[in-house]
C-alpha positions in Angstrom: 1.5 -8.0 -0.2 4.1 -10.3 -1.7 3.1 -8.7 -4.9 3.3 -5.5 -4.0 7.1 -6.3 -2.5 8.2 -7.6 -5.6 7.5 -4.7 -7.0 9.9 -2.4 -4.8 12.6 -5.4 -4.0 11.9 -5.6 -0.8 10.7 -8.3 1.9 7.0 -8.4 2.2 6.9 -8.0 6.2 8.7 -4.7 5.7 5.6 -3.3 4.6 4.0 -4.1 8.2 6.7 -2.3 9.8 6.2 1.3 11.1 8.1 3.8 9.8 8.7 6.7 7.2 11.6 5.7 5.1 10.7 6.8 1.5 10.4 3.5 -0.5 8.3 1.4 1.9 6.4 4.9 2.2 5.6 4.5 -1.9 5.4 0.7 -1.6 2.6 1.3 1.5 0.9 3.5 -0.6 0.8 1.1 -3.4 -0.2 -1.2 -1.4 -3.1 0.5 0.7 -4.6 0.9 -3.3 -4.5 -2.6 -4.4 -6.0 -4.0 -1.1 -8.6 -1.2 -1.3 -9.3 -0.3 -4.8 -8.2 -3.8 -6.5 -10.0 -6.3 -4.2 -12.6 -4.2 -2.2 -11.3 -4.4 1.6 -13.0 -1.9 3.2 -10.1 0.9 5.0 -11.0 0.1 8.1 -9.4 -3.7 7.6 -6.6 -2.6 5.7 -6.0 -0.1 8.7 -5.9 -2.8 11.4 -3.5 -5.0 9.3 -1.2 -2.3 8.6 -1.5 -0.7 12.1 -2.0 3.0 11.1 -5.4 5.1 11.4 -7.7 4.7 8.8 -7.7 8.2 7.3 -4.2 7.4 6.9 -5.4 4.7 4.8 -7.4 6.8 3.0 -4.8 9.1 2.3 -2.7 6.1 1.0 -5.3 4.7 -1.4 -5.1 8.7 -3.2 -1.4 8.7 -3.1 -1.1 5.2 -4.4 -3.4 5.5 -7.3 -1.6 8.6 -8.6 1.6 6.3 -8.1 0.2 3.0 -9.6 -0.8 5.1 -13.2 2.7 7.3 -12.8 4.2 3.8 -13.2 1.7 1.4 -15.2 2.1 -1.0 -12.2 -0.6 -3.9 -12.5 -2.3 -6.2 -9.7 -1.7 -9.3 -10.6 
């Protein structure tokens, strides 16, 4: 998460926090992959600590992968 916030120069609990805004959006997404993809948690945990549905997280993962290779972002 703190990872993931330093990425988009933002605070880390502003990923937690509901909302659409565009950048914590792309940052959520981001996110979603690395927890998911990157060290295995299973959607259904990454839904409950984000508070959103887990097809949403699902839907996430896809966005954030095309985002992660757009960029050339890393997991640490």
């Amino acid at each position: 998460q703190k990872h993931v916030a330093r990425i988009f120069a933002m605070d880390p609990e502003e990923l937690l926090l509901p909302g659409k805004y565009r950048n914590r959006s792309i940052a959520r997404s981001v996110l979603c992959y690395f927890l998911v993809r990157e060290l295995g948690m299973t959607a259904t945990a990454v839904a409950a600590k984000l508070g959103i549905g887990q097809p949403a997280v699902s839907i996430a993962v896809a966005r954030g992968e095309a985002i992660v290779r757009e960029r050339a972002l890393r997991h640490p």
